[in-house]
C-alpha positions as CSV (number, residue, x, y, z in Angstrom):
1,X,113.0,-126.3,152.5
2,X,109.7,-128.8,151.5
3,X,108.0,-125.2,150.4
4,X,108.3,-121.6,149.4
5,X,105.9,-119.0,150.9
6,X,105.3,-115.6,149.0
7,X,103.9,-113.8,151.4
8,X,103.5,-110.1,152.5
9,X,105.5,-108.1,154.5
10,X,103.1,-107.3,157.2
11,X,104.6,-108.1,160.4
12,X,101.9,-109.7,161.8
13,X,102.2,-112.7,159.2
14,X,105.4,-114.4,159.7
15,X,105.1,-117.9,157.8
16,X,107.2,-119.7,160.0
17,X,105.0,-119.0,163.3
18,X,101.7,-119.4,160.7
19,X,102.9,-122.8,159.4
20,X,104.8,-123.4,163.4
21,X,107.6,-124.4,161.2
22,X,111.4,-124.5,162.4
23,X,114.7,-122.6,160.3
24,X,115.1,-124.1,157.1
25,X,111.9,-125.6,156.7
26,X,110.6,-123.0,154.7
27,X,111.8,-120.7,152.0
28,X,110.1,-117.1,152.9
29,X,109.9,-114.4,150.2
30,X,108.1,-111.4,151.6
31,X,107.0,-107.9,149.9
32,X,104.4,-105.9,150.5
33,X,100.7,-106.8,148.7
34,X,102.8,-110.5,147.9
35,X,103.4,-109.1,144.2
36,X,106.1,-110.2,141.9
37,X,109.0,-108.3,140.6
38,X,112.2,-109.6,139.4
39,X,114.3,-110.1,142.4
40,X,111.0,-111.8,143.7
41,X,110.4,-113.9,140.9
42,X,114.2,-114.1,140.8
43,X,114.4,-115.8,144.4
44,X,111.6,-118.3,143.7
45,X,113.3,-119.9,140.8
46,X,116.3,-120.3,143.2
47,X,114.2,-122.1,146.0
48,X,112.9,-123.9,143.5
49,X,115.6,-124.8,141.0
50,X,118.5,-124.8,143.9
51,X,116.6,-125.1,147.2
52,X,114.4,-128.2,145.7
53,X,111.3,-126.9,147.1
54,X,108.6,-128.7,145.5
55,X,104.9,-126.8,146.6
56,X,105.0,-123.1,146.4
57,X,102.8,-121.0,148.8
58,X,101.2,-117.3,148.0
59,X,99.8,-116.2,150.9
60,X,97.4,-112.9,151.5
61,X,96.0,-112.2,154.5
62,X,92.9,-110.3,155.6
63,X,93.4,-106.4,155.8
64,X,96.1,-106.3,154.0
65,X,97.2,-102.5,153.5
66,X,99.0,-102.7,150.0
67,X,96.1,-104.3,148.6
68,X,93.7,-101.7,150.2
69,X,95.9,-98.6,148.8
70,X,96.0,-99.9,145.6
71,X,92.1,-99.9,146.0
72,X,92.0,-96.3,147.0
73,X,94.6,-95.1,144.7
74,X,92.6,-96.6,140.9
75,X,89.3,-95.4,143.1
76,X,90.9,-92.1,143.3
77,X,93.1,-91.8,140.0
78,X,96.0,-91.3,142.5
79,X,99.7,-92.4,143.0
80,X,101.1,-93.4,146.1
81,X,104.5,-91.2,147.3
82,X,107.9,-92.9,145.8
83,X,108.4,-96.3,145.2
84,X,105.1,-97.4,147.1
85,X,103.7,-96.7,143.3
86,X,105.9,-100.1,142.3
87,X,103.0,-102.0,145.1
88,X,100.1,-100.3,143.5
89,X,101.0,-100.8,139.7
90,X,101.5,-104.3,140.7
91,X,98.6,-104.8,142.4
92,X,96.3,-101.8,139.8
93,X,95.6,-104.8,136.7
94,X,93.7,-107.0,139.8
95,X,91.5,-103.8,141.2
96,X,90.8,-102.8,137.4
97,X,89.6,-106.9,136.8
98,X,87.7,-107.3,140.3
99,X,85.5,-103.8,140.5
100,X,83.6,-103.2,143.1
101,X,85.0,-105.9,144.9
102,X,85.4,-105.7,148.6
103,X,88.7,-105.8,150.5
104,X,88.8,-109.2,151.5
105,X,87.4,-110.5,148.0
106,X,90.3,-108.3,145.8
107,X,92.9,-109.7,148.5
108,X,91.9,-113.1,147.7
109,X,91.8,-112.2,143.6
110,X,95.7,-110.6,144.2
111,X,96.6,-114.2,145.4
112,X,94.8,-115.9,142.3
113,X,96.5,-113.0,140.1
114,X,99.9,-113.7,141.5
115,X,99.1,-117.9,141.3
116,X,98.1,-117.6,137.8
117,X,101.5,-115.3,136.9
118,X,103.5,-117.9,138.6
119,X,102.3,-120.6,137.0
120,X,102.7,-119.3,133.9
121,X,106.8,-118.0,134.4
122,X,109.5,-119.6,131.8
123,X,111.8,-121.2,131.7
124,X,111.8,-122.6,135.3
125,X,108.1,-122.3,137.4
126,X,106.2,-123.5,134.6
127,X,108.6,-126.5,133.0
128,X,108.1,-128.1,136.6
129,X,104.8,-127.4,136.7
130,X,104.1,-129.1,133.4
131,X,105.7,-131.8,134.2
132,X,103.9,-132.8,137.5
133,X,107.4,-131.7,139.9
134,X,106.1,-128.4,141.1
135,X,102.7,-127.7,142.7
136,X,101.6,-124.0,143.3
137,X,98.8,-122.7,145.9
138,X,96.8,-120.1,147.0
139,X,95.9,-119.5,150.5
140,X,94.4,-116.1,152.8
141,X,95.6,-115.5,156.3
142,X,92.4,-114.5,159.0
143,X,94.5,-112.1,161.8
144,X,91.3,-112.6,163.6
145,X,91.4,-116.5,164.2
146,X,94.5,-117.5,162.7
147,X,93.3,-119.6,160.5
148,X,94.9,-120.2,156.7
149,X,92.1,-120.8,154.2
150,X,93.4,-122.5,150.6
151,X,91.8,-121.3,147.9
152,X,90.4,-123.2,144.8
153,X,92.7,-121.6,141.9
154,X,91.8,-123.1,138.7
């Protein structure tokens, strides 16, 4: 695979039909709200380190429900029901950074959060980043058109 897409579970963004790319070309990670954990994180360094993928993708997209609960929940000083908590504490230090913010806008700051957290993981992620052999990007998914925006991360 050329690339790795982090991208969110919702069903209605499947990289390889966004991307019209065939098996193999791509190395998909998907969870909900495109947030990192350990097995995430985990499974990047492999496509990465093993895989040889050289551009990795994190990719929101517009109404994206993990992103909106976690908005609702710090809103409401709530917790979601079981593990759906693990989305909304992942997603909680982005909503807390970006108030007021509108959907689409804290969707957009999720990517940069997760962008920034990526670039920034030892040993593996940020050694090839240094060093010029790894390039990480931001992008947002319209449903409505489906059209992929990049976004300017600095």
């Amino acid at each position: 695979p050329f690339a790795i897409i982090l991208s969110c579970s919702d069903s209605r963004v499947p990289p390889e039909l966004v991307f019209d790319q065939g098996l193999g070309d791509l190395f998909v990670v998907r969870v909900g709200g495109n947030v990192l954990n350990d097995e995430v994180l985990g499974s990047i360094e492999y496509g990465v380190d093993v895989a040889g993928a050289r551009v990795i993708l994190v990719l929101g997209h517009q109404g994206c429900g993990a992103v909106d609960a976690a908005m609702k929940a710090v809103a409401a000083n709530g917790e979601a029901p079981g593990h759906i908590q693990s989305l909304i504490t992942a997603i909680k230090p982005v909503v807390q950074s970006t108030p007021k913010a509108d959907l689409d806008t804290m969707i957009k700051a999720n990517v940069k959060h997760v962008v920034d957290a990526l670039r920034s993981s030892t040993p593996i992620l940020k050694a090839k980043v240094d060093a010029g052999d790894l390039q990480l990007i931001g992008g947002y998914y319209t449903l409505d058109t489906g059209v992929v925006t990049f976004l300017e991360i600095t």
